[in-house]
N, CA, C and O atoms as a GROMACS GRO file, in nm:
protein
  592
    1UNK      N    1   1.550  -0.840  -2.359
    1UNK     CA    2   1.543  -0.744  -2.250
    1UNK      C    3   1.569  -0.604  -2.305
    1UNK      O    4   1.666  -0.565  -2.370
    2UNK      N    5   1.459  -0.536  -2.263
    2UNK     CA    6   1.518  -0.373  -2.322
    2UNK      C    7   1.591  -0.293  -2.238
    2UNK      O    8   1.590  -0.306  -2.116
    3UNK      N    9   1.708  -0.145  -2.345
    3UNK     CA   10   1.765  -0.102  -2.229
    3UNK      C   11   1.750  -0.046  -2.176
    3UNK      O   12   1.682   0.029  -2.246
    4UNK      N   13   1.756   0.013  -2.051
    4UNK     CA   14   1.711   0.104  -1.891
    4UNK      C   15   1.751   0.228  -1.996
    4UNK      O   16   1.848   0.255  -2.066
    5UNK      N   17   1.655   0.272  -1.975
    5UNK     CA   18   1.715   0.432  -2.005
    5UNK      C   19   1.637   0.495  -1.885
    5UNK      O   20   1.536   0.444  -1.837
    6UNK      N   21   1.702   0.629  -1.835
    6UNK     CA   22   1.656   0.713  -1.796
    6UNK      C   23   1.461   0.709  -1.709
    6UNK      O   24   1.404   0.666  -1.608
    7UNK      N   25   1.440   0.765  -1.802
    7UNK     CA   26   1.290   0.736  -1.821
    7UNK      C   27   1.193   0.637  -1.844
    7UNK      O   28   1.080   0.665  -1.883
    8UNK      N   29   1.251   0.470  -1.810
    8UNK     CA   30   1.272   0.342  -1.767
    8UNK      C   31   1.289   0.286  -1.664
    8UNK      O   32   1.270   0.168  -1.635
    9UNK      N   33   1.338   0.392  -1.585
    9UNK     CA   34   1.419   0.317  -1.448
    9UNK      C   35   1.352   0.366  -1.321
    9UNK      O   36   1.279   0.461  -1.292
   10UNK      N   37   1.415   0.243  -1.246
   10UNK     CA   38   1.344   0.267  -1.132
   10UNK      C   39   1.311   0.405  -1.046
   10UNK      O   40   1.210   0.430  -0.981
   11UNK      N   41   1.445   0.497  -1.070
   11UNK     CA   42   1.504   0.649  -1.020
   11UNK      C   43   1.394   0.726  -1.087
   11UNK      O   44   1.347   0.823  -1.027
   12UNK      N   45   1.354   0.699  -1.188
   12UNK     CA   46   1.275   0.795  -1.281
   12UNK      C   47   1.092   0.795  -1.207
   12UNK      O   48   1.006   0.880  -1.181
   13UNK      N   49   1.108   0.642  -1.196
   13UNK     CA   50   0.931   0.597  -1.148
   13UNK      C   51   0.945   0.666  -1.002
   13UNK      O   52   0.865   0.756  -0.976
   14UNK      N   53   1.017   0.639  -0.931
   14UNK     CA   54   1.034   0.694  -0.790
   14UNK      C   55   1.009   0.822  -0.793
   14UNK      O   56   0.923   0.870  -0.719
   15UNK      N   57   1.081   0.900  -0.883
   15UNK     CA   58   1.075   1.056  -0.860
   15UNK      C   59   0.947   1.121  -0.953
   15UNK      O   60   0.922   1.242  -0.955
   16UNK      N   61   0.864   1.007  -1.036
   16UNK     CA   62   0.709   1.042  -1.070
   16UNK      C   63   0.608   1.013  -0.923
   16UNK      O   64   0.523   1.091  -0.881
   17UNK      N   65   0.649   0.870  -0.857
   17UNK     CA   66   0.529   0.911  -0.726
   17UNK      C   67   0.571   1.003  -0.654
   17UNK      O   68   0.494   1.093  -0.621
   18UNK      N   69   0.690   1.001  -0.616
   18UNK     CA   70   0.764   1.107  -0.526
   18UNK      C   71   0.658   1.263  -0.521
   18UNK      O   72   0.604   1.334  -0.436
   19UNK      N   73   0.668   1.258  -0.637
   19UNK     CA   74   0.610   1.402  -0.697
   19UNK      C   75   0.448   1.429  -0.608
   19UNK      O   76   0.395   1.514  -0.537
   20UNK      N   77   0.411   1.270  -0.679
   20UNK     CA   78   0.208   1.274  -0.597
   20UNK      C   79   0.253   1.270  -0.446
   20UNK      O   80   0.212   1.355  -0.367
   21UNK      N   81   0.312   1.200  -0.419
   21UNK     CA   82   0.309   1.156  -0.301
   21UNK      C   83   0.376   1.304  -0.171
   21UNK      O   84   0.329   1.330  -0.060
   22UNK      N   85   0.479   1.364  -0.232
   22UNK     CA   86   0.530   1.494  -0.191
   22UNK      C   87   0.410   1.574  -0.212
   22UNK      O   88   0.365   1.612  -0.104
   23UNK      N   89   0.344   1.611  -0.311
   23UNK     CA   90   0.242   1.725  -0.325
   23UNK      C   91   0.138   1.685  -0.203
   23UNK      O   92   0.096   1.762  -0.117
   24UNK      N   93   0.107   1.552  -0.217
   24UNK     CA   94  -0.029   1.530  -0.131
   24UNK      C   95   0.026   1.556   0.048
   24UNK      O   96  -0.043   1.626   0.122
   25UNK      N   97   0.126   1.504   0.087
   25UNK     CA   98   0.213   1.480   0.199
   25UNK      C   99   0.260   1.613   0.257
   25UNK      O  100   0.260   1.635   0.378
   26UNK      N  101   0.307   1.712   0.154
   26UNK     CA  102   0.318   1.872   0.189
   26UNK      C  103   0.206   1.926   0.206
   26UNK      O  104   0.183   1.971   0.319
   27UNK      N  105   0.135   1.935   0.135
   27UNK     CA  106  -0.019   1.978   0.198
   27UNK      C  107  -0.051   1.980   0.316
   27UNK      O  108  -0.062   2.086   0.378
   28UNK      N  109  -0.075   1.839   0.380
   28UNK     CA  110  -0.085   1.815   0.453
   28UNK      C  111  -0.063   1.869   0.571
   28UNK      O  112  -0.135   1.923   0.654
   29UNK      N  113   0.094   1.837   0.561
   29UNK     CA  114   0.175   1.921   0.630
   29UNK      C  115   0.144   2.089   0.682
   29UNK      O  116   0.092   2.146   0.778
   30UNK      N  117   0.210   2.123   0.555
   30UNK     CA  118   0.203   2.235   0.536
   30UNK      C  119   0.018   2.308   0.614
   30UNK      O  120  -0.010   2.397   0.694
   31UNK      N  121  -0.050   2.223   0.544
   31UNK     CA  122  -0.196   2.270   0.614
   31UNK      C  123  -0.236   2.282   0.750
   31UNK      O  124  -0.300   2.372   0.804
   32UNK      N  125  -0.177   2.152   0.810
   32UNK     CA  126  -0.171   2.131   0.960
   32UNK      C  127  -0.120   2.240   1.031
   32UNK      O  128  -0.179   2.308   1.116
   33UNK      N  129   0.011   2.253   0.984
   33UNK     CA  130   0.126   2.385   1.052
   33UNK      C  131   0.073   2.475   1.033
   33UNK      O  132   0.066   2.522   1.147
   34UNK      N  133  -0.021   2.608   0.908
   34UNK     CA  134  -0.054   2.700   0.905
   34UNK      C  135  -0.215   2.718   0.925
   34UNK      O  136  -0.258   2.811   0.992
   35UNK      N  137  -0.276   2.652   0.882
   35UNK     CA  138  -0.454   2.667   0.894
   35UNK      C  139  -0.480   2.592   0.992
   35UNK      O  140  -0.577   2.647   1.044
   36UNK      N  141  -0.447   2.463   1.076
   36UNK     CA  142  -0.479   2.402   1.169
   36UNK      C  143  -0.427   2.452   1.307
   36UNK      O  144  -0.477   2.437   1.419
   37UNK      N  145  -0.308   2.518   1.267
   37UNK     CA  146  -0.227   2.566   1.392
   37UNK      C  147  -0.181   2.446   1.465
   37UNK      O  148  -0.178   2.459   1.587
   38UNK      N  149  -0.148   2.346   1.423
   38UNK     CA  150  -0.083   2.203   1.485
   38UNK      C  151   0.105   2.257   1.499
   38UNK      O  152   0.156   2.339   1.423
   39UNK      N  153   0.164   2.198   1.592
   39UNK     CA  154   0.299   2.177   1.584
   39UNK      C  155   0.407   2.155   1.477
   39UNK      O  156   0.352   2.128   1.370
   40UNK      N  157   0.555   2.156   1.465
   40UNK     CA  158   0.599   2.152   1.354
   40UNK      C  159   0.648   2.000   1.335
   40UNK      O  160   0.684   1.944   1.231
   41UNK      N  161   0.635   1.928   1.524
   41UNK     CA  162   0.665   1.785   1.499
   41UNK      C  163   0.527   1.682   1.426
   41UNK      O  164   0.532   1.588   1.347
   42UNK      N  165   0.403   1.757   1.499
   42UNK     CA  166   0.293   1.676   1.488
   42UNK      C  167   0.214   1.696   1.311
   42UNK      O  168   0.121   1.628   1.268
   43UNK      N  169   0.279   1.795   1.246
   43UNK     CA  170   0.230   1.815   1.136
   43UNK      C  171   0.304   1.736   1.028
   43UNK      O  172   0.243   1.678   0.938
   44UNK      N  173   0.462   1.734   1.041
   44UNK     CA  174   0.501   1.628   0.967
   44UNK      C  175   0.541   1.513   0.979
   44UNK      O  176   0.629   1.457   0.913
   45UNK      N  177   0.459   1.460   1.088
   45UNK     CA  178   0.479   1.310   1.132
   45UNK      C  179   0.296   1.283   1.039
   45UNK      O  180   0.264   1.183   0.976
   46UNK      N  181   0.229   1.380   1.057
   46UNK     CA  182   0.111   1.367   1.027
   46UNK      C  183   0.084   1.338   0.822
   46UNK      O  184   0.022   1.260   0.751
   47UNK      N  185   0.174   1.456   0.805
   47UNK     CA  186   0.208   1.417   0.631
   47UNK      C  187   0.294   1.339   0.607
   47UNK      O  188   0.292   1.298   0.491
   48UNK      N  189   0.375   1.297   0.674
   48UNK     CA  190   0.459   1.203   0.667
   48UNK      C  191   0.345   1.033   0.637
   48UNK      O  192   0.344   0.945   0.551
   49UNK      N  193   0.300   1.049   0.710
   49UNK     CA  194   0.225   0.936   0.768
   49UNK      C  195   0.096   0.912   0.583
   49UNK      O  196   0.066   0.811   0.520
   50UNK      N  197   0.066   1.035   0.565
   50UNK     CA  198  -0.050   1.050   0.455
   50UNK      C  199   0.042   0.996   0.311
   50UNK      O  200   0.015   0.903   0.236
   51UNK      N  201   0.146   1.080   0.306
   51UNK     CA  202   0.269   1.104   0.205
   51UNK      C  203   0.304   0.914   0.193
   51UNK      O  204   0.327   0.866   0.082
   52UNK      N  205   0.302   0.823   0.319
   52UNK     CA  206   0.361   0.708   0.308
   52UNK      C  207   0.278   0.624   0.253
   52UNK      O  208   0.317   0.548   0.164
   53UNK      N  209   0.159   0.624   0.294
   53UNK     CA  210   0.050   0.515   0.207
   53UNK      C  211   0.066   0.551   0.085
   53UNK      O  212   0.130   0.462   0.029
   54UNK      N  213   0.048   0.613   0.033
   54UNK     CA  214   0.053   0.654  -0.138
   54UNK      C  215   0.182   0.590  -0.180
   54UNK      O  216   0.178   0.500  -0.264
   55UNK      N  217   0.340   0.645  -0.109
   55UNK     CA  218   0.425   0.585  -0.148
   55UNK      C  219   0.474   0.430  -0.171
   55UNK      O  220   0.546   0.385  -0.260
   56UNK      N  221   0.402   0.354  -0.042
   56UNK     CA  222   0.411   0.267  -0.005
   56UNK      C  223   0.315   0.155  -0.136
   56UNK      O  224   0.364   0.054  -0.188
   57UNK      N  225   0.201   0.199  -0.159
   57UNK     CA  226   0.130   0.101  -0.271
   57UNK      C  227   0.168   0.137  -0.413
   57UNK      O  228   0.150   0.059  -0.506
   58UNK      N  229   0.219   0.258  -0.427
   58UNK     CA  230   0.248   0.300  -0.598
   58UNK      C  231   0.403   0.237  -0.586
   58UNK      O  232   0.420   0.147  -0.669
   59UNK      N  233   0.490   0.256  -0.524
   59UNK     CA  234   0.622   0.204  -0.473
   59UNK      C  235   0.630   0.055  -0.509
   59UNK      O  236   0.712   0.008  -0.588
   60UNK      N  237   0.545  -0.007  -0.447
   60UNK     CA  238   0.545  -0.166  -0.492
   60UNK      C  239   0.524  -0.225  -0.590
   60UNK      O  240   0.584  -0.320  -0.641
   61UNK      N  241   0.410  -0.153  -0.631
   61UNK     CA  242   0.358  -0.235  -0.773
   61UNK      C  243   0.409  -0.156  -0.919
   61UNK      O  244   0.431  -0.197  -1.033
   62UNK      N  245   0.416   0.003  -0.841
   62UNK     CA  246   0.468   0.062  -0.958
   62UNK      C  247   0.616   0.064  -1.002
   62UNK      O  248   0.655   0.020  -1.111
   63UNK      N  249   0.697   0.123  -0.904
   63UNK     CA  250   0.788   0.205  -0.930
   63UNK      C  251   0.916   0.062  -0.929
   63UNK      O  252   1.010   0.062  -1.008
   64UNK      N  253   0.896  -0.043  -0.830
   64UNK     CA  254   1.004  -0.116  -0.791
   64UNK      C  255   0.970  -0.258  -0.823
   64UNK      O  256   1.049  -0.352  -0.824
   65UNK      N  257   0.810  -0.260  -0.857
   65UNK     CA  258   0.727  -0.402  -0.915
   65UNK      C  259   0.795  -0.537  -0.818
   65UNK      O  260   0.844  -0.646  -0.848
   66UNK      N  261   0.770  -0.468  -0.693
   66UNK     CA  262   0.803  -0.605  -0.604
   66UNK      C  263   0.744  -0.689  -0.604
   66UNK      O  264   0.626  -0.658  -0.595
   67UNK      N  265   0.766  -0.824  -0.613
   67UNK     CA  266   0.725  -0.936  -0.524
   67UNK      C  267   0.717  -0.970  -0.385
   67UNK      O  268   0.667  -1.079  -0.355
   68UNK      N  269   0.756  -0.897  -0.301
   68UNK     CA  270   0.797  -0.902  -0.190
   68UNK      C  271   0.667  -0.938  -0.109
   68UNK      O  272   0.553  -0.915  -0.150
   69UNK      N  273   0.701  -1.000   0.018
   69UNK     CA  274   0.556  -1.000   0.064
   69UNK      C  275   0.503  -0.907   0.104
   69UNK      O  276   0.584  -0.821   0.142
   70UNK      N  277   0.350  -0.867   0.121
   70UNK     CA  278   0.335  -0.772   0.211
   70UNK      C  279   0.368  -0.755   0.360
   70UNK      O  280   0.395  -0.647   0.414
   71UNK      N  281   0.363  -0.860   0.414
   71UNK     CA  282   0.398  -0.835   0.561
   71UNK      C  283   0.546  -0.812   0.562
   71UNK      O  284   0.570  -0.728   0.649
   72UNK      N  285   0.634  -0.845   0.513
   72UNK     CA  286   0.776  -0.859   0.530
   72UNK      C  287   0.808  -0.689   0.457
   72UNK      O  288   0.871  -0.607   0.524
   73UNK      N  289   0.762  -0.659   0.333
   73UNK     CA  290   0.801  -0.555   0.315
   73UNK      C  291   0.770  -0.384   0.340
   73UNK      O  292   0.816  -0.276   0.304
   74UNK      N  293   0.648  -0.444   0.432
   74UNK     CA  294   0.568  -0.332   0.490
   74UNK      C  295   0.648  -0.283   0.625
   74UNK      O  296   0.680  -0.169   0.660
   75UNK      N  297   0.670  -0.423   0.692
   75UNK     CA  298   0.764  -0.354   0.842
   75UNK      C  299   0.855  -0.298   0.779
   75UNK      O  300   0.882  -0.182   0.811
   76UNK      N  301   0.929  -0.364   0.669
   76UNK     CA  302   1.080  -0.284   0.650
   76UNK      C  303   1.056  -0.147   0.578
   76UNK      O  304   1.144  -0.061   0.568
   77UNK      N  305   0.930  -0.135   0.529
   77UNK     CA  306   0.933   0.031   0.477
   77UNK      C  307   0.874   0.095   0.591
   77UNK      O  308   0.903   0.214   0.601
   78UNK      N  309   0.805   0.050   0.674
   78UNK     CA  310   0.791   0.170   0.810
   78UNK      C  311   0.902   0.155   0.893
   78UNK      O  312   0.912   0.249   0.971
   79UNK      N  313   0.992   0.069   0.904
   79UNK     CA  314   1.135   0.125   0.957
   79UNK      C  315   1.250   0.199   0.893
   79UNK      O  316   1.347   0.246   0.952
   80UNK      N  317   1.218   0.204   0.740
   80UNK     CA  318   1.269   0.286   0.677
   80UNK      C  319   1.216   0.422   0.691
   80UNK      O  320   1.292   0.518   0.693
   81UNK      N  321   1.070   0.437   0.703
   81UNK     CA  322   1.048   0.560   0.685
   81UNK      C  323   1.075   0.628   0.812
   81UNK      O  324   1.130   0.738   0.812
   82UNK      N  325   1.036   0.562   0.929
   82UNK     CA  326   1.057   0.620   1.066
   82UNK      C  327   1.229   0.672   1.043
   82UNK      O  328   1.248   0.792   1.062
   83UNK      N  329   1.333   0.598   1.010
   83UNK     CA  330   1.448   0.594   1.014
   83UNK      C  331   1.475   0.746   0.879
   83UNK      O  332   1.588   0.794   0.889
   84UNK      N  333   1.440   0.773   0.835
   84UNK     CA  334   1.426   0.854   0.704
   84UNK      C  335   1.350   0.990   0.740
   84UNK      O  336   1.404   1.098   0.714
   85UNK      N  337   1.227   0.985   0.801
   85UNK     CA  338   1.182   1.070   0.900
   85UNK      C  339   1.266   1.128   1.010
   85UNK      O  340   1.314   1.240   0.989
   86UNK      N  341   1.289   1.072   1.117
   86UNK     CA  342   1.366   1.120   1.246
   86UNK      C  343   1.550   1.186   1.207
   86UNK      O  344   1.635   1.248   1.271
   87UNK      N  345   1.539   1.129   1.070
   87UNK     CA  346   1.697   1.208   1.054
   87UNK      C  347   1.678   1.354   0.947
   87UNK      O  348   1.746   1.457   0.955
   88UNK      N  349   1.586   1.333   0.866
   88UNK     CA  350   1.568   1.420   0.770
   88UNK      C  351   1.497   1.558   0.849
   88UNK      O  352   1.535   1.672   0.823
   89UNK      N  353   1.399   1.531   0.941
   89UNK     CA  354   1.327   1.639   1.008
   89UNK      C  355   1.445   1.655   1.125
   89UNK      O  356   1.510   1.756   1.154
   90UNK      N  357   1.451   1.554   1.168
   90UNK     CA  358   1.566   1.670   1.292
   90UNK      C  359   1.638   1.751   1.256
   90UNK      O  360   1.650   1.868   1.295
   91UNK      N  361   1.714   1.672   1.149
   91UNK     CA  362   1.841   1.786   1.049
   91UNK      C  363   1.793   1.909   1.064
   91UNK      O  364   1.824   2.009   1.129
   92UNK      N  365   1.695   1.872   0.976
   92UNK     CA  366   1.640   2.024   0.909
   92UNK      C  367   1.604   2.132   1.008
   92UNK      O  368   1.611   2.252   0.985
   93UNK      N  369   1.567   2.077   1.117
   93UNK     CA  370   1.500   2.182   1.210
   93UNK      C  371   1.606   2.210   1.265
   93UNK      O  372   1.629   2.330   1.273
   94UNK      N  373   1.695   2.127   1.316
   94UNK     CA  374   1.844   2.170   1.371
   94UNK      C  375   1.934   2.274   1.276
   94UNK      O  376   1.987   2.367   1.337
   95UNK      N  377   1.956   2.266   1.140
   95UNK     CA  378   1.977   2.333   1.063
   95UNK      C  379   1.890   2.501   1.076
   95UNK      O  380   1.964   2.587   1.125
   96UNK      N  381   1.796   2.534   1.051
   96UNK     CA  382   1.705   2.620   1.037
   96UNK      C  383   1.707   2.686   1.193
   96UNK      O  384   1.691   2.808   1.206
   97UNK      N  385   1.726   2.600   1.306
   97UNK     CA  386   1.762   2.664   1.484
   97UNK      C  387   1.863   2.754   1.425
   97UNK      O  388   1.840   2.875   1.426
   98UNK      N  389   2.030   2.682   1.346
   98UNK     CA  390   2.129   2.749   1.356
   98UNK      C  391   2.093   2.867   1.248
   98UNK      O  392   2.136   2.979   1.276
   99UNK      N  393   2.052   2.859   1.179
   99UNK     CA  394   2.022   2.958   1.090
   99UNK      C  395   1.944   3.094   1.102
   99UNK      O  396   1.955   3.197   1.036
  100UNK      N  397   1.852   3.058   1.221
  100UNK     CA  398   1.796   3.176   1.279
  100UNK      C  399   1.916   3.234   1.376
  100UNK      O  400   1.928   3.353   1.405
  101UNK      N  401   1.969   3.169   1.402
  101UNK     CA  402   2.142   3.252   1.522
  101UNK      C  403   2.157   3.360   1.404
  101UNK      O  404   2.144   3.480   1.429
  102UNK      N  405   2.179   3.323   1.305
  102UNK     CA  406   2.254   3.392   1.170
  102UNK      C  407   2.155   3.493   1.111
  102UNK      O  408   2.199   3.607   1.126
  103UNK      N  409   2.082   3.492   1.073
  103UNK     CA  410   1.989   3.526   0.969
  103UNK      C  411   1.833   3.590   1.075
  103UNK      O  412   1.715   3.562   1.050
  104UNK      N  413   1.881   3.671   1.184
  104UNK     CA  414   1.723   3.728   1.258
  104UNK      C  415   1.616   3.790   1.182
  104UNK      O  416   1.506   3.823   1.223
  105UNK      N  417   1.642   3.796   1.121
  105UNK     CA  418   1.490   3.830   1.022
  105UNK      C  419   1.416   3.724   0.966
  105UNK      O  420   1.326   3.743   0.884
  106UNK      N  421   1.461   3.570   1.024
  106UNK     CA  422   1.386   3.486   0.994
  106UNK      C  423   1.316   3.433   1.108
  106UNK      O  424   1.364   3.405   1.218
  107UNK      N  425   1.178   3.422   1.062
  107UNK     CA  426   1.104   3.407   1.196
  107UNK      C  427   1.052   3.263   1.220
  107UNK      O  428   1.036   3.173   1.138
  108UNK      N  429   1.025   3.263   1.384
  108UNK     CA  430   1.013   3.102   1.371
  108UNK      C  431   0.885   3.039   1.299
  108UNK      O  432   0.876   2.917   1.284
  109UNK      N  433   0.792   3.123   1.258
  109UNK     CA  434   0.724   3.012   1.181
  109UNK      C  435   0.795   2.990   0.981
  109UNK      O  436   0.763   2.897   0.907
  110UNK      N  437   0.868   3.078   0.953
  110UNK     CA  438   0.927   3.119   0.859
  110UNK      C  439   1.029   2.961   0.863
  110UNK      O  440   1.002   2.866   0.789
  111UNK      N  441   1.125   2.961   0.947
  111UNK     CA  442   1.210   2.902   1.002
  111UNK      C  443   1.162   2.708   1.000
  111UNK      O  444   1.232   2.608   0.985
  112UNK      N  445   1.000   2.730   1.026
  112UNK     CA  446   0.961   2.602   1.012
  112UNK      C  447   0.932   2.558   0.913
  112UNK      O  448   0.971   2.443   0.891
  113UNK      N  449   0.853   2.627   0.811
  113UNK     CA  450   0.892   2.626   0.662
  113UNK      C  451   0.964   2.576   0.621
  113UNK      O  452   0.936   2.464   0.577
  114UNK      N  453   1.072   2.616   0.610
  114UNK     CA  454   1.214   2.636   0.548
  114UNK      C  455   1.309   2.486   0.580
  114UNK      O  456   1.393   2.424   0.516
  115UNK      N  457   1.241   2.466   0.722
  115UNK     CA  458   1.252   2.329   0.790
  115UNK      C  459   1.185   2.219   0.710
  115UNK      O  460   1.247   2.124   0.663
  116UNK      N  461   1.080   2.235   0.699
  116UNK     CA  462   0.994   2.093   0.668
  116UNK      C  463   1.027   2.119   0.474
  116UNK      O  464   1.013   2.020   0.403
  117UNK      N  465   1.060   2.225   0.420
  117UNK     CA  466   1.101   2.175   0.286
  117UNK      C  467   1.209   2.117   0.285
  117UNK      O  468   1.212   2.019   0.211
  118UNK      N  469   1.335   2.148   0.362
  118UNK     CA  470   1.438   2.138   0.338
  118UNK      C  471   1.457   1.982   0.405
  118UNK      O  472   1.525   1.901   0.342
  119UNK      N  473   1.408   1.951   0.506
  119UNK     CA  474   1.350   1.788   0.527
  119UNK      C  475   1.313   1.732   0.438
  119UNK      O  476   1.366   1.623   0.417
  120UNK      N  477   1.233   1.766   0.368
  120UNK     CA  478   1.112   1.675   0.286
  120UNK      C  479   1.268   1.632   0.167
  120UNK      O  480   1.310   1.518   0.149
  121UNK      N  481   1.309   1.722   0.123
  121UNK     CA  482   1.441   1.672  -0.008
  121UNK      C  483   1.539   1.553   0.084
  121UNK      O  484   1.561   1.434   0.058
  122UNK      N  485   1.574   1.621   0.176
  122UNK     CA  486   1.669   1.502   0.268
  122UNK      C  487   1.580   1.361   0.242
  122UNK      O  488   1.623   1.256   0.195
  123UNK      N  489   1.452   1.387   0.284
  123UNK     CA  490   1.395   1.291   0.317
  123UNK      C  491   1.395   1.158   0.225
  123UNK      O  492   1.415   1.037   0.238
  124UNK      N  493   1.361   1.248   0.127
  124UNK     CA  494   1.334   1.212  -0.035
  124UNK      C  495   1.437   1.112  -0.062
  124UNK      O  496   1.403   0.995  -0.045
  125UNK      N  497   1.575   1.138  -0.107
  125UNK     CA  498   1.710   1.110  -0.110
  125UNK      C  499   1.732   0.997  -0.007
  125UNK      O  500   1.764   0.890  -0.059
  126UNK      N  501   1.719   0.995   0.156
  126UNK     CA  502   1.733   0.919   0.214
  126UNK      C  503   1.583   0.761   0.186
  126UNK      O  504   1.592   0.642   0.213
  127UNK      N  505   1.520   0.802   0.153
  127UNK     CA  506   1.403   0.723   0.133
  127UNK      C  507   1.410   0.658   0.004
  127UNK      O  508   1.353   0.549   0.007
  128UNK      N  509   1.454   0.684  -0.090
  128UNK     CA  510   1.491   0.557  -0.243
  128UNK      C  511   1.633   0.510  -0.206
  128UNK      O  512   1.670   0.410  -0.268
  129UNK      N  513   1.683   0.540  -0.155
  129UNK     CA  514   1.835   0.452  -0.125
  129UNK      C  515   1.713   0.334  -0.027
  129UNK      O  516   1.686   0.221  -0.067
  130UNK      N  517   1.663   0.387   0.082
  130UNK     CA  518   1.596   0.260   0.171
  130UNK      C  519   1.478   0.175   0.108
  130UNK      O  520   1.428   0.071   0.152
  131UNK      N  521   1.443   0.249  -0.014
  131UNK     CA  522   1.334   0.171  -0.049
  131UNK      C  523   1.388   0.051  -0.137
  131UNK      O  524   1.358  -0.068  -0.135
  132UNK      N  525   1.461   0.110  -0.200
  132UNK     CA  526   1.543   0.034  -0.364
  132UNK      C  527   1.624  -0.078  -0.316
  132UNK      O  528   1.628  -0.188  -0.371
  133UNK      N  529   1.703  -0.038  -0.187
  133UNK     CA  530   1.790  -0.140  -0.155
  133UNK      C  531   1.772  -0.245  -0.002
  133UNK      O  532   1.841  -0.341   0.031
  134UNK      N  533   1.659  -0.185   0.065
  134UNK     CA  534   1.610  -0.230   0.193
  134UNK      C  535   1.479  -0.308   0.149
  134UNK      O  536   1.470  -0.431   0.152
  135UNK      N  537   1.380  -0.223   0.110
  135UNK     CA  538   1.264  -0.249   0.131
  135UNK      C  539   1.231  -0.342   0.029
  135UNK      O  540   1.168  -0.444   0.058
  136UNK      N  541   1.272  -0.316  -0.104
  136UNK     CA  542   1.218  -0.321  -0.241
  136UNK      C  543   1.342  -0.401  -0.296
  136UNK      O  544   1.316  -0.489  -0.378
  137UNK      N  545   1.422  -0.389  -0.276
  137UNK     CA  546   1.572  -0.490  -0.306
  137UNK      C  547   1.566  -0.640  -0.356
  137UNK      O  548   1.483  -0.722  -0.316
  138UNK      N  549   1.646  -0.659  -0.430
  138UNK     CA  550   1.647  -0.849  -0.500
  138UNK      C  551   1.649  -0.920  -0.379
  138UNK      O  552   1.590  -1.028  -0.378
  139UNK      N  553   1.711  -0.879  -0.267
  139UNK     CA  554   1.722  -0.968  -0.107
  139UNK      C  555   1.566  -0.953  -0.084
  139UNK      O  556   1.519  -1.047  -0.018
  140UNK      N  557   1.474  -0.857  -0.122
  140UNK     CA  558   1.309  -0.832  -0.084
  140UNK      C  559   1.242  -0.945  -0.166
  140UNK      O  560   1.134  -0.988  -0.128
  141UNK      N  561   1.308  -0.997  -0.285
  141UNK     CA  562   1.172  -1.095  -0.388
  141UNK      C  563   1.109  -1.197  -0.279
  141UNK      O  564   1.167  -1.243  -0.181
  142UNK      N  565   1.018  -1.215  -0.308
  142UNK     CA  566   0.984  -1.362  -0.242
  142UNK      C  567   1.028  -1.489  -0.331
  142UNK      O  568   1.077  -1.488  -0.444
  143UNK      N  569   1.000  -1.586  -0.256
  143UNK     CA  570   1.017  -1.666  -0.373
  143UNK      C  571   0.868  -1.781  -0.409
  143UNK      O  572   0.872  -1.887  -0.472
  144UNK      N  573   0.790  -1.739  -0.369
  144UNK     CA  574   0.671  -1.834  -0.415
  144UNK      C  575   0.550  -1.731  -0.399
  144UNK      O  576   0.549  -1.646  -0.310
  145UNK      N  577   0.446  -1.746  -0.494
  145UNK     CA  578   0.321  -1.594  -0.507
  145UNK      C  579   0.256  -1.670  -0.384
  145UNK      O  580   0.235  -1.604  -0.282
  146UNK      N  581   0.238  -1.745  -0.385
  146UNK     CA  582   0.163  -1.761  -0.200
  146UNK      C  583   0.196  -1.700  -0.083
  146UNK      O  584   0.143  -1.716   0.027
  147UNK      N  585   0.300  -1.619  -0.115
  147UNK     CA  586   0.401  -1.524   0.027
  147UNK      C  587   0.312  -1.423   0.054
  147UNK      O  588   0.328  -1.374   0.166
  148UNK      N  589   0.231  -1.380  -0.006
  148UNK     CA  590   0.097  -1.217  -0.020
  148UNK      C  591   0.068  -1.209   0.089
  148UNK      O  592  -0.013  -1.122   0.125
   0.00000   0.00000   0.00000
């Protein structure tokens, strides 16, 4: 068995899709909210949603090399993500409300910005604790390849 280093480990593979999966997922986002003129809920439920497929198939085979089944580990990563979503974006926007009290020269589309990055890291953080140990976890193996 070789040893985990760093650039071996699961933390390391996570924060390489993280990366595709954040770039493609902010876009998104980000595109919806400024060139589409969409909402600040409906834009990152919307990259959220783009951001998760990517995570969700590189996540399995890549980053955490589950066995898990698909049906079993698919509900538990969309209740992770919903659960990872609804705390990371509320924060943030709740955060960024109080911050405009403080800081009036920040404006509310400024403010939403500042929101959906500062989400997206929460998010991040809250989402490999749920993936590694919920979704993707030794309690996740299956135990026979006919489980698919």
């Amino acid at each position: 068995m070789k040893p985990t280093t760093f650039f071996t480990s699961s933390v390391f593979r996570f924060l390489l899709v993280g990366l595709l999966n954040t770039a493609i997922g902010l876009s998104v986002m980000l595109g919806l909210l400024h060139l589409a003129g969409l909402d600040y809920w409906t834009s990152t439920l919307l990259g959220t949603a783009v951001g998760a497929c990517v995570s969700y198939l590189l996540n399995r085979t890549f980053t955490f090399k589950s066995q898990a089944s698909y049906k079993s580990s698919l509900v538990k990563f969309i209740l992770v993500l919903a659960c990872c979503y609804l705390v990371a974006y509320a924060s943030s926007s709740l955060f960024t409300n109080v911050l405009r009290e403080f800081v009036p020269i920040l404006s509310e589309d400024m403010s939403h910005t500042v929101a959906v990055v500062l989400g997206n890291g929460l998010y991040t953080v809250l989402n490999y604790v749920g993936q590694r140990y919920v979704v993707f976890g030794s309690g996740s193996k299956k135990t026979s390849h006919l489980e698919t």
